[in-house]
Structure formats: C-alpha cells, structure tokens
C-alpha positions in Angstrom: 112.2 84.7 204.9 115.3 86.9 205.2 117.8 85.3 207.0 119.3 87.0 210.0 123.2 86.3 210.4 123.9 85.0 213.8 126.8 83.0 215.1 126.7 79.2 214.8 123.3 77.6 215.9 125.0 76.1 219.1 126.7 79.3 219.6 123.7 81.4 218.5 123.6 85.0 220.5 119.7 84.5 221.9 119.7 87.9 223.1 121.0 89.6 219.6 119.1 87.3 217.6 115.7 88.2 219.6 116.8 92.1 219.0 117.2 91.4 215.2 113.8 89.7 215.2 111.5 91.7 217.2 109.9 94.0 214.9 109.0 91.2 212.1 107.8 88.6 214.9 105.6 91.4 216.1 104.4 92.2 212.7 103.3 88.4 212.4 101.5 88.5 216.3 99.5 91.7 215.3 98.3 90.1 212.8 97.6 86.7 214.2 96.0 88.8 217.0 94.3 91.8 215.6 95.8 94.3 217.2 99.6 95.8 217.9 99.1 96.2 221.2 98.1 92.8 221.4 100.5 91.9 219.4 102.9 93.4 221.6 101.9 91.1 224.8 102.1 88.2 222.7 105.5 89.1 221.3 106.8 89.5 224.5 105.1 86.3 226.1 106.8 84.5 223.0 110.0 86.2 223.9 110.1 84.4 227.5 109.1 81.2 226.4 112.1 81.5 223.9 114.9 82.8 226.2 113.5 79.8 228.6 113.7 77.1 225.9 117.3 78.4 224.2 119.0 76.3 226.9 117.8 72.8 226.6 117.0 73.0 222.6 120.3 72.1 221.6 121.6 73.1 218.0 118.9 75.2 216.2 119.5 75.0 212.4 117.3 77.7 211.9 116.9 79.7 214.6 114.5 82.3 212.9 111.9 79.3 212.0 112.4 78.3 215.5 111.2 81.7 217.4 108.1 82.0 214.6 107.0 78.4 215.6 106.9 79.7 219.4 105.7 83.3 218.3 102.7 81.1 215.9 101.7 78.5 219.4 102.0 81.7 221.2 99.2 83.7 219.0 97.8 80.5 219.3 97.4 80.2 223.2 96.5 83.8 222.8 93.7 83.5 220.6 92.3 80.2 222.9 92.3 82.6 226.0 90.3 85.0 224.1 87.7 82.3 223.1 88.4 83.2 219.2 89.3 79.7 218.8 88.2 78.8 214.9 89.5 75.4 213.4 93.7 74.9 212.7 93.0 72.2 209.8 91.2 71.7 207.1 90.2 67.7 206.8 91.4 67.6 203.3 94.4 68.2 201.8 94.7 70.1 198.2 97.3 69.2 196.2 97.7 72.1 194.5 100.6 74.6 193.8 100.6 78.0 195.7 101.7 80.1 193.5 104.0 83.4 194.2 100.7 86.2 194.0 101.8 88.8 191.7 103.2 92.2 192.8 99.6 93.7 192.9 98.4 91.2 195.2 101.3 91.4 197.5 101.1 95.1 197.9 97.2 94.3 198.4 97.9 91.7 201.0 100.8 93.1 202.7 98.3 96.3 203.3 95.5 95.1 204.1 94.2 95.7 208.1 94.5 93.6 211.2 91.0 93.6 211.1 90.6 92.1 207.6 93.2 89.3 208.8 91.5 88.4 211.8 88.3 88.0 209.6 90.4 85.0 208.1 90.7 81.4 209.7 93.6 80.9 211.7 95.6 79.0 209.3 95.0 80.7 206.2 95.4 83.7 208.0 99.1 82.3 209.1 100.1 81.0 206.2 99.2 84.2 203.9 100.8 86.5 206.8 104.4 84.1 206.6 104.6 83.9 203.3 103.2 87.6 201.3 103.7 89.4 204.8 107.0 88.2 205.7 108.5 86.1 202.9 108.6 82.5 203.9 108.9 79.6 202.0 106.3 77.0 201.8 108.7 74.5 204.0 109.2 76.9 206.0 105.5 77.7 206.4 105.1 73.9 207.1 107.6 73.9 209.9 105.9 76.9 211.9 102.8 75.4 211.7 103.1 71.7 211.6 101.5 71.0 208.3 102.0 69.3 205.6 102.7 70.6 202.4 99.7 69.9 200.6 97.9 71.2 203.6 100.0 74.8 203.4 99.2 75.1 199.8 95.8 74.8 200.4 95.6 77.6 203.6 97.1 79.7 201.3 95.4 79.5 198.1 92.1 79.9 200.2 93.6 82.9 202.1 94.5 85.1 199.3 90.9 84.2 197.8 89.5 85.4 200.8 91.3 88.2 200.7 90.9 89.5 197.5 87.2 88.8 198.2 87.1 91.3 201.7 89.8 93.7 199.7 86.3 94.4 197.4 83.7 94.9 200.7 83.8 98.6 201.4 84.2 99.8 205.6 81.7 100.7 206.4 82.1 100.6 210.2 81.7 103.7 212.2 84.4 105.8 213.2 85.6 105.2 216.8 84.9 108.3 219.4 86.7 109.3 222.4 84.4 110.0 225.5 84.6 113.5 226.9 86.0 112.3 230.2 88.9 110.6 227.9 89.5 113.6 225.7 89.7 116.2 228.9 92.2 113.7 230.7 94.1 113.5 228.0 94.3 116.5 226.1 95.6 118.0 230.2 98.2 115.2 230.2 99.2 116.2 226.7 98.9 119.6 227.5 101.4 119.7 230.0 103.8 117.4 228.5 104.2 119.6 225.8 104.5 122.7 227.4 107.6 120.7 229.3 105.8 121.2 232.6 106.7 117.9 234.1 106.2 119.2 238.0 102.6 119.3 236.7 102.6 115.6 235.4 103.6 114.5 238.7 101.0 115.7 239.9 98.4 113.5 237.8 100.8 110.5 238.5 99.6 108.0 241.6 102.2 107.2 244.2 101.9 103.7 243.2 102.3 104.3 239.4 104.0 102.0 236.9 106.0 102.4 233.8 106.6 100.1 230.9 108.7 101.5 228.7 108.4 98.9 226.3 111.5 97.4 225.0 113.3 98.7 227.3 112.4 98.8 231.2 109.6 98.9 233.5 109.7 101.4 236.9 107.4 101.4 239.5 106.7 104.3 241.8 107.0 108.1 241.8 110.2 108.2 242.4 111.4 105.8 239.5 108.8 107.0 236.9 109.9 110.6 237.6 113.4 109.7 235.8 111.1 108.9 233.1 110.1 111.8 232.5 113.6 113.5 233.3 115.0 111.7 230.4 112.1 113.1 227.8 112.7 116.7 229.1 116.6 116.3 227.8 115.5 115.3 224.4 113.4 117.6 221.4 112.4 114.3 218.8 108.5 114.9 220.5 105.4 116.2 220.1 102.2 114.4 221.6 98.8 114.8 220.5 96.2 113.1 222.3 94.0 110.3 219.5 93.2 106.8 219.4 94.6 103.8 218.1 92.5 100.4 217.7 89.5 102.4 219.3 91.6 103.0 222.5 92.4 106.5 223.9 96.1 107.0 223.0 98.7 109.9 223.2 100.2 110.1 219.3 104.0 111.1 219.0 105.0 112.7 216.3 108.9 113.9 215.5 108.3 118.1 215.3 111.7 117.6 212.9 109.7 116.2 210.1 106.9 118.2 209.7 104.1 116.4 207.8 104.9 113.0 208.8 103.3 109.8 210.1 103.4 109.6 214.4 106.4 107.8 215.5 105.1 105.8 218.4 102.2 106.0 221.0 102.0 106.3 225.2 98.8 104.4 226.7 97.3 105.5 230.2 95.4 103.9 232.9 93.9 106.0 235.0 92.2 105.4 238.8 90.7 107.4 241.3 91.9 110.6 238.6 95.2 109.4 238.8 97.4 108.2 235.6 97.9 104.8 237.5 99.8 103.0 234.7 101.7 104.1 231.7 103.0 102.1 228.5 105.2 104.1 225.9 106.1 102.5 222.7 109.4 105.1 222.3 112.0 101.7 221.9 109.4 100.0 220.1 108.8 101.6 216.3 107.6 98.7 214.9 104.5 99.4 216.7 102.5 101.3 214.6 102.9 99.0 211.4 99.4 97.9 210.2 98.1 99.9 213.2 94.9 102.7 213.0 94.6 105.2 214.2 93.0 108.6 214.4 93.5 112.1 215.5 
C-alpha cells in the first residue's frame, strides 16, 4: 500500500487524509460490493463511521490501515444487510507462502469485473482485492481483516486460483436493455441538457426534488437544485448521453474536448409521478467509473 503523507498520527488532518483516500477506498468497496454505486454508499457510510471514531482513537500509527479496516467491516455490514452473507474463515489454516503473482496475473486480476469478484468468497475476495488491487502487504492484509497470517496466505492463494479459473469461463450473460419508458425519459432529460435549455429541465424537476452532488453537497428543492444547474450552464467540459451502468438507466458524461474518449462520470435519476424526483451526479467523484460497465 502506498503510503499517504499526513501530519503526525495524533496530529493527523482526518479531513485531508479522507480526501487523499477516497478514490482507492472506493475502489476496494466496489469491489467488496459489486457495484460502484454501491460502493459509493458504502464509502461514504465508512466515511462517517471514521470522522466519528477519529476522536476517541487516539494515536493511529497507520492511519491508511486504519480507514481500510472500517471501509472492510463496513462492506461487511453491507453485504449482511444484503443477505449475501458467505463464510469470513476458513477452519484451517495453510501455511503456505503467497507469493507476489506475476505481472500477467496482476494486470488479469486488477481487470477483472466486480461481477467476477463478487463470485469470490468474502475473504479471498478481500485479500486478493488489498493486495493485487491495491498493493498491501500481507501484515497489512492481516490487520484489515483480523487474520492471521497463515490464514491470509491461504485466502489469497485460493482467490487468485479462483480467479484464474473464472478469467477462462466466457460471459455469456445477456446484454442489459433499457425499457422504452426509461429510454424516452431519458433521452428528453438529455435532450434538453444538451441543448443548454435548463428552463426546460425545470420543468421535469418535482418541487420536492433532491440533489446529491456526490462529493460535494446535497440541495433539496427547486430553488436549491436550480443553482445546480446554473453552475453546469457556465462550464463546456459536458456532453451527456443517456446509457446504463450496472444494468441501471444512467446519463453518460463525456468531455466533448477529447473526442474519442472514455465517459467521465455518470448522473442517476429517480423519477415519480413523471417527475425527476431525485438526482445523483458523480461530477466530484471520478473514481466512479473504475471497474464499472457500462453501455451506450
């Protein structure tokens, strides 16, 4: 793990460590999880638990090994709630030596999708994500997840064999679809976003609408979310195409300055009673996309 310089551990800046750390802690929840957007939710449930527990944990001596331990019981809890619960240990303990997987299986690993992950028990699917996802030690493996040694070793020699065995299964699951309704909803809202008409989205908006514009604030009402869109109408780094990401209908960004490239970021919609009742934009959140899919 790539250590993040912060101030002395009693003097530790939680709020510019936490920055520093957010996009690789959400790279480990999507992947405990299954999903970025999930991943998201747990990030920021794990974020809270953190900025609550900074005060009364005294001296951290490694506060990045600290927030993955919360960030790992919070996928945890998560995964509980979601009744995916699959078992933590193993009854026996390998002694065996984990070797560092060669630069073929690391790029093979690092790739592969949050849906192969999740096909893997929870702790072999933690311990392969810390260590050929995100570079941790075995110790520090240990620490997250309260194993022993011999017991890390073994989640992780099992995980990559997994792994290498699901890298060989072809996907053959169908393609996701958006429903008609979805498509003509969204492919309006797009519609008009592009075309700058933002009178027009205000009229799709309820009265009661909410904004979270992750990472950075959430607004509630007309009135506030209106600024919202007042801030996107001073800037040119957009262009939205309506598409879906994890099987959900999405709204795709893409950066019209670089032609050809990946989408930046992604807005979600709730609609009721045919109005956009809730809105999430990723904008302040570019991590979001890693390991995601998607489709146009």
């Amino acid at each position: 793990m790539k250590s993040v310089t912060v101030p002395s551990p009693a003097m530790a800046d939680i709020d510019g460590l936490l920055v520093a750390m957010r996009p690789k802690l959400h790279r480990y929840c999507a992947r405990m999880v299954g999903s970025v957007i999930d991943g998201e939710d747990v990030l920021q449930d794990a974020l809270i638990k953190a900025v609550e527990a900074f005060a009364a944990a005294g001296p951290i001596g490694n506060p990045e090994g600290w927030l993955f331990k919360i960030a790992h019981n919070t996928a945890l809890d998560f995964l509980r709630r979601r009744n995916r619960q699959e078992a933590l240990r193993s009854g026996e303990e390998v002694d065996m030596i984990a070797d560092q997987a060669d630069i073929v299986l690391s790029r093979q690993i690092a790739s592969a999708s949050l849906r192969t992950f999740m096909r893997l028990p929870v702790a072999q699917r933690s311990s392969v994500i810390l260590m050929d996802v995100l570079g941790c030690s075995l110790q520090e493996i240990g620490e997250v997840m309260d194993f022993t040694l011999p017991a890390v070793k073994a989640a992780l020699h099992r995980g990559r064999a997994q792994l290498r065995e699901l890298a060989d299964e072809p996907d053959d699951l169908p393609q996701p679809k958006m429903s008609e309704a979805d498509r003509d909803r969204l492919g309006a809202y797009v519609a008009h976003f592009n075309a700058r008409d933002f009178d027009a989205i205000r009229g799709l908006i309820a009265d009661d609408v909410r904004l979270d514009l992750v990472n950075k604030t959430r607004l509630s009402g007309k009135a506030e979310v209106s600024r919202y869109f007042g801030n996107y109408s001073k800037v040119s780094d957009w262009h939205l195409m309506p598409g879906l990401v994890e099987g959900r209908p999405a709204i795709l960004v893409f950066d019209p300055n670089e032609p050809g490239s990946a989408p930046k970021y992604f807005m979600l919609l709730r609609w009721a009673a045919g109005k956009v009742a809730a809105i999430r934009d990723f904008r302040h959140a570019p991590y979001i996309l890693d390991g995601a899919e998607y489709l146009l």
